[in-house]
MIZA-871596 format. One record per residue (C-alpha): residue in three letters; residue number from 1; x, y, z. Coordinates in steps of 0.05 Angstrom, whole numbers, plus 5000, padded with zeros to 4 digits. Layout:
N
ATOM   res     n     c1     c2     c3
ATOM   Ala   NUM      X      Y      Z
...
! end
This chain:
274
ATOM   res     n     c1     c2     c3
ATOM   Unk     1   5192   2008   3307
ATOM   Unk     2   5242   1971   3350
ATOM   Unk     3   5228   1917   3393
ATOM   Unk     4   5233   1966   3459
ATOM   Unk     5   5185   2014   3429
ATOM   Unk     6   5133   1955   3413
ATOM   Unk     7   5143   1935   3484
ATOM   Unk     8   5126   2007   3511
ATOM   Unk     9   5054   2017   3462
ATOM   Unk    10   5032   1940   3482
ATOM   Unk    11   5037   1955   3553
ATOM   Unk    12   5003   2022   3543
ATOM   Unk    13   4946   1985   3505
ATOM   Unk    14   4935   1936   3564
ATOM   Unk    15   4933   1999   3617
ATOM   Unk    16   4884   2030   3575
ATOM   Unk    17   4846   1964   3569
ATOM   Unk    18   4851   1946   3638
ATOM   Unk    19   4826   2022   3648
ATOM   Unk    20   4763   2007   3607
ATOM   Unk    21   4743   1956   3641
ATOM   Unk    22   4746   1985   3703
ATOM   Unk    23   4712   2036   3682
ATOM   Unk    24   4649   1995   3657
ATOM   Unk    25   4658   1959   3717
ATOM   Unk    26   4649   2015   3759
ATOM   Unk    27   4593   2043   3721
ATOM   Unk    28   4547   1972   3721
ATOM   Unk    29   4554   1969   3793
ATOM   Unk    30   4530   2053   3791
ATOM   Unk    31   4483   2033   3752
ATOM   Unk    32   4459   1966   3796
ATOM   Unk    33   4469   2016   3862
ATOM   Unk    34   4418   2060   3821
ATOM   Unk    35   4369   2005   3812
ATOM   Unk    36   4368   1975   3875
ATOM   Unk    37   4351   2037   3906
ATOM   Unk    38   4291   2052   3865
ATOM   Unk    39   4267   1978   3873
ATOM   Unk    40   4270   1996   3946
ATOM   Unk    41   4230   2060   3943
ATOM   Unk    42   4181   2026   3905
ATOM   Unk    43   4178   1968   3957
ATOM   Unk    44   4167   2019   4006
ATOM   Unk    45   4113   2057   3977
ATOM   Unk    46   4074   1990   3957
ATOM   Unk    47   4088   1964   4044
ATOM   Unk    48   4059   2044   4060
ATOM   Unk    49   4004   2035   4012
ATOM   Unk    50   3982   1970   4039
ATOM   Unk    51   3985   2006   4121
ATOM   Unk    52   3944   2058   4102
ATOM   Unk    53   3865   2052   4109
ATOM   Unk    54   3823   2059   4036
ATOM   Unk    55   3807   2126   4030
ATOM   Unk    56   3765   2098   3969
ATOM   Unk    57   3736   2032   3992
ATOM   Unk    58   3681   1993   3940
ATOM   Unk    59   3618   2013   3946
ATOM   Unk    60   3562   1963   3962
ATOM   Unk    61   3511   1953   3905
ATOM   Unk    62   3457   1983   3950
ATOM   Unk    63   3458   2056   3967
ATOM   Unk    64   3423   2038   4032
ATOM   Unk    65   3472   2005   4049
ATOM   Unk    66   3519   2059   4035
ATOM   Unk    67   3493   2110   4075
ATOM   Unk    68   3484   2060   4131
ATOM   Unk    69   3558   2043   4134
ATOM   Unk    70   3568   2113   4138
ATOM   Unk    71   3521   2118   4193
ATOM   Unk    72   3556   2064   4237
ATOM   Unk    73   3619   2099   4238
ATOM   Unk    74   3586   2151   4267
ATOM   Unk    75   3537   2118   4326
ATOM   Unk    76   3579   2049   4340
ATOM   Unk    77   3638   2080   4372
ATOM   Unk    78   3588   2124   4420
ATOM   Unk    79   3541   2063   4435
ATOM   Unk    80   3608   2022   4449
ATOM   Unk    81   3624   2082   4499
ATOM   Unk    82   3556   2083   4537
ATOM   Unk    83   3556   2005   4532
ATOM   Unk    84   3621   1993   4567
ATOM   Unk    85   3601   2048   4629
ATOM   Unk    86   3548   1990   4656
ATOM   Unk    87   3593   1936   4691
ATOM   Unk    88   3556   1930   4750
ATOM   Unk    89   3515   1877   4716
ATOM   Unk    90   3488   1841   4662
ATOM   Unk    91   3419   1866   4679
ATOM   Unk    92   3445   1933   4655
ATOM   Unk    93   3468   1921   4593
ATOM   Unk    94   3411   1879   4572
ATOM   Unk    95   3368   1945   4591
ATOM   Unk    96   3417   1988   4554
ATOM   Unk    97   3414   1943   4490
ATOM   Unk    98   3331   1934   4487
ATOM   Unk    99   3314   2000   4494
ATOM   Unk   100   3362   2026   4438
ATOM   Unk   101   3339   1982   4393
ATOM   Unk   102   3267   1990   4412
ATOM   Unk   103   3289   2066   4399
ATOM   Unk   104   3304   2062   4336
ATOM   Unk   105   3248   2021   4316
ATOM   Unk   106   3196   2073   4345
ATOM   Unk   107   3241   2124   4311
ATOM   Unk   108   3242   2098   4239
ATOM   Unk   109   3180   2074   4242
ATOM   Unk   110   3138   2136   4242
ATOM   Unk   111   3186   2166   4196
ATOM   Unk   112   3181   2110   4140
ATOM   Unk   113   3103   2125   4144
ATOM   Unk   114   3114   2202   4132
ATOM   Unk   115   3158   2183   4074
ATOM   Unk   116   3106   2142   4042
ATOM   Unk   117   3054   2192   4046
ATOM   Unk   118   3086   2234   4008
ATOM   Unk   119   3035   2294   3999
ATOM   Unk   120   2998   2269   4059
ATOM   Unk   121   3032   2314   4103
ATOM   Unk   122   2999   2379   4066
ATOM   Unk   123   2929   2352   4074
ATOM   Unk   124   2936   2343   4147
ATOM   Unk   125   2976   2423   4148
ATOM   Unk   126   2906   2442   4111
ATOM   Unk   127   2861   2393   4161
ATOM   Unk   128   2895   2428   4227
ATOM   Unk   129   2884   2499   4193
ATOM   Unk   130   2808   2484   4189
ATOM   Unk   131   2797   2465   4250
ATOM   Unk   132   2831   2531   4279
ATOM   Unk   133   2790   2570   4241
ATOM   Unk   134   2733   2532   4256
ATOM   Unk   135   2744   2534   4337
ATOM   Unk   136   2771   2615   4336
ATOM   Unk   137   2795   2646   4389
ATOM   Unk   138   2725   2663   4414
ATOM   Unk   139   2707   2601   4431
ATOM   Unk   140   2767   2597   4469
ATOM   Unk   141   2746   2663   4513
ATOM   Unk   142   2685   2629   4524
ATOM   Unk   143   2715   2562   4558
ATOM   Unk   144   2701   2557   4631
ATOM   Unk   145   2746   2513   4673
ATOM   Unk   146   2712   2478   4728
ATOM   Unk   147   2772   2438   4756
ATOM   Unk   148   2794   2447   4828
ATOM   Unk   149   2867   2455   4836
ATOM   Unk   150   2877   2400   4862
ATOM   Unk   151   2856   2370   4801
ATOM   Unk   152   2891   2422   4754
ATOM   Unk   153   2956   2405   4788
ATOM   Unk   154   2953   2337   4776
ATOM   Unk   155   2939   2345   4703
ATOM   Unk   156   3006   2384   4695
ATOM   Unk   157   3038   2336   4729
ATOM   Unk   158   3016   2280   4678
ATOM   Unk   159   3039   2324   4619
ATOM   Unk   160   3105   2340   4654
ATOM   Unk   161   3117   2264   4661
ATOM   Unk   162   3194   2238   4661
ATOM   Unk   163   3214   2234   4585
ATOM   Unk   164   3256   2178   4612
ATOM   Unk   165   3195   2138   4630
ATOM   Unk   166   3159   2149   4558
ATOM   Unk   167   3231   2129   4528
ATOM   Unk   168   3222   2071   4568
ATOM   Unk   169   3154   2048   4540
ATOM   Unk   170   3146   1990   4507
ATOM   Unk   171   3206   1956   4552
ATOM   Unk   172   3182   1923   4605
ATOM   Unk   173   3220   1901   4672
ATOM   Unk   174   3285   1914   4648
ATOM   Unk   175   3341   1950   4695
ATOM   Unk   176   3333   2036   4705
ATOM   Unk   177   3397   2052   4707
ATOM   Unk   178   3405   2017   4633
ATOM   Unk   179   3350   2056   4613
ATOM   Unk   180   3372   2121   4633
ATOM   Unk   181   3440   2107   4600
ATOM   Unk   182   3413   2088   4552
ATOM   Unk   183   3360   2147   4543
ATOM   Unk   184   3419   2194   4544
ATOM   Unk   185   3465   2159   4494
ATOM   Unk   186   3406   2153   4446
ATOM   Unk   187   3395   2229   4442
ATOM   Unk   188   3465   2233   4424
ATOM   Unk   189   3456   2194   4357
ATOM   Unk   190   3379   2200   4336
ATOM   Unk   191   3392   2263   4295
ATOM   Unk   192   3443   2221   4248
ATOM   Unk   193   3398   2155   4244
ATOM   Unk   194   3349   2202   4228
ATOM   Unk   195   3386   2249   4181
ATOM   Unk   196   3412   2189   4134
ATOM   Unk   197   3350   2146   4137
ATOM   Unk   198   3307   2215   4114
ATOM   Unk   199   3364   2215   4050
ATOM   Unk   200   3326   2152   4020
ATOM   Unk   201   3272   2147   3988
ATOM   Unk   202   3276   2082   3948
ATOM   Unk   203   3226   2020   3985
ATOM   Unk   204   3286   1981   3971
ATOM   Unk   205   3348   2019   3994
ATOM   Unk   206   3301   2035   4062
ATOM   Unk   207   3275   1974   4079
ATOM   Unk   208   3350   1953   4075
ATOM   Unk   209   3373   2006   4110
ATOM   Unk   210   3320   1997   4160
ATOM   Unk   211   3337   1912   4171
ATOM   Unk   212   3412   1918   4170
ATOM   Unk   213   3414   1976   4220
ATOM   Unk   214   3373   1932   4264
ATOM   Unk   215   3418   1877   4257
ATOM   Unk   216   3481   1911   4259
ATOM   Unk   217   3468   1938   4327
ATOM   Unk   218   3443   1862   4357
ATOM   Unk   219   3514   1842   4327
ATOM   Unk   220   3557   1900   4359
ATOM   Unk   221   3526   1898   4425
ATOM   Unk   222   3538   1818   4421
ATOM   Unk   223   3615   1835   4407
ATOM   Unk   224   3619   1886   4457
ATOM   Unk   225   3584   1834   4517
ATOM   Unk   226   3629   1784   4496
ATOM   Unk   227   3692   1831   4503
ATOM   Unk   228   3671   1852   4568
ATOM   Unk   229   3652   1777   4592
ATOM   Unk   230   3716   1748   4575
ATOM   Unk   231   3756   1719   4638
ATOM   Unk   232   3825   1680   4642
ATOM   Unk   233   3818   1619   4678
ATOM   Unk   234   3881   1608   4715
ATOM   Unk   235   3927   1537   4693
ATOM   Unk   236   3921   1495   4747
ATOM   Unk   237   3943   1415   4749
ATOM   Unk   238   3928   1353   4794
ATOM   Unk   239   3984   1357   4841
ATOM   Unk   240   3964   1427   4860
ATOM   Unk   241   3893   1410   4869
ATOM   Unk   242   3910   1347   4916
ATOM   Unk   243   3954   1384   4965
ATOM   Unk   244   3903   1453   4959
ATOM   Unk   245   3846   1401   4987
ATOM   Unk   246   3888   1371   5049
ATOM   Unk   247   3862   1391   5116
ATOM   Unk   248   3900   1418   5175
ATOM   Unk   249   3913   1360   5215
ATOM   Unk   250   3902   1355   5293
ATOM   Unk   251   3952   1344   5354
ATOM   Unk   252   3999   1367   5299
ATOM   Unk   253   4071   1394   5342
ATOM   Unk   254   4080   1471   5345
ATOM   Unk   255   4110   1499   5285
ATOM   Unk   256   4102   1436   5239
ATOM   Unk   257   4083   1434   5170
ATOM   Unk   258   4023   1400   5177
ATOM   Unk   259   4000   1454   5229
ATOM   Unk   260   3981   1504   5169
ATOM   Unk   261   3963   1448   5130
ATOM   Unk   262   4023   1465   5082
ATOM   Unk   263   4054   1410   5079
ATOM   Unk   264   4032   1373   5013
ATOM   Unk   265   4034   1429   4981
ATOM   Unk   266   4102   1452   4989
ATOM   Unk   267   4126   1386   4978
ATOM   Unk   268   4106   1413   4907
ATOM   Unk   269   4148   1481   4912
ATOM   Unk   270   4205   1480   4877
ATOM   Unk   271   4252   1543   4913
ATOM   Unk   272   4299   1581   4857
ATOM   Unk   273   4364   1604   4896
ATOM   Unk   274   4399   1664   4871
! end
């Protein structure tokens, strides 16, 4: 091999050499193009992850308490609706508040004692049975009414009394127009207080459902007042103040400043120009 022919293979080596290395070169920064993306879509997912509600939050040790999360999602957001209608006053709200709490307690309250007597609810199906047979509907035949009509009217009067008035009961002096909202929103979510405290039948889980709903409510309707309560107060300083206070003076010339008692104050106006 002569010397030119050397020449010619060692330069050929470098190209392919140099070509190599390019090569890799190109491939590792394929190959870091690769990774970077993945390292982004896996950034991404974990940042979409994180937005998202929990479909499958923790549950609470106490299946009362459970159900009665459940049930707030539920009655809160039409309590907050009814609640925020009544901005004429305070008076309102306080009405709205009492009687759907005093509601719920004459709701549950009766129904806890049906779910602690247990069979007790047959004898008193057997008790009412008894005493149909024992009356008959001859006795019945035999009745004779000696009201007037006056007096007969008066009587179905009573029993067609306002339901709002025996919703009412047990509230005293508080605002109508409260407890008419109030009356209304609380037919719109007994069936579910009623439906998920009937699911429990542990002393534990109900008595738990039973003080935490209670609570829950005093705490929501506290939120919602103090949403509705809050009021900017507007920045103010000393200078404004001073000149607000100054008093139109007398004998003042027609057209002065001091006429309409402006003029401290717009010594304090600063006028942009544009």
């Amino acid at each position: 091999m002569n010397a030119n022919e050397e020449k010619v293979l060692r330069e050929n080596i470098r190209q392919m050499i140099r070509f190599i290395k390019q090569k890799k070169a190109s491939q590792t920064q394929l190959d870091e193009q690769k990774l970077r993306g993945i390292i982004q879509k896996l950034i991404e997912v974990e940042e979409l992850k994180e937005a998202l509600p929990d479909d499958k939050p923790t549950p609470n040790k106490s299946t009362g308490i459970n159900v009665l999360e459940d049930l707030l999602k539920k009655i809160i957001p039409q309590l907050e609706i009814d609640f925020r209608q009544l901005t004429t006053s305070d008076e309102q709200r306080k009405s709205f508040r009492a009687h759907i709490i005093n509601a719920v307690v004459n709701t549950l309250t009766p129904t806890a004692v049906n779910t602690q007597a247990g069979t007790g609810e047959a004898e008193i199906e057997e008790l009412e049975e008894e005493v149909d047979i024992e009356i008959g509907a001859e006795d019945d035949e035999k009745f004779i009414d000696i009201r007037t009509d006056a007096e007969k009217a008066e009587e179905e009067e009573e029993e067609e009394a306002d339901p709002k008035e025996e919703f009412g009961a047990g509230v005293e002096g508080a605002d109508e127009t409260g407890r008419n909202v109030a009356f209304q929103s609380f037919n719109k979510v007994e069936g579910p207080i009623i439906d998920a405290y009937e699911l429990l039948s542990n002393d534990e889980d109900q008595e738990l459902f039973y003080d935490y709903l209670i609570a829950n409510l005093k705490l929501y309707f506290d939120k919602f007042e103090g949403e509705l309560s809050t009021s900017v107060d507007e920045p103010t300083n000393q200078a404004y103040e001073t000149a607000k206070e100054q008093e139109p003076m007398g004998g003042a010339e027609e057209g002065g400043e001091e006429e309409l008692g402006l003029g401290a104050l717009e010594e304090n106006v600063i006028v942009w120009e544009i």
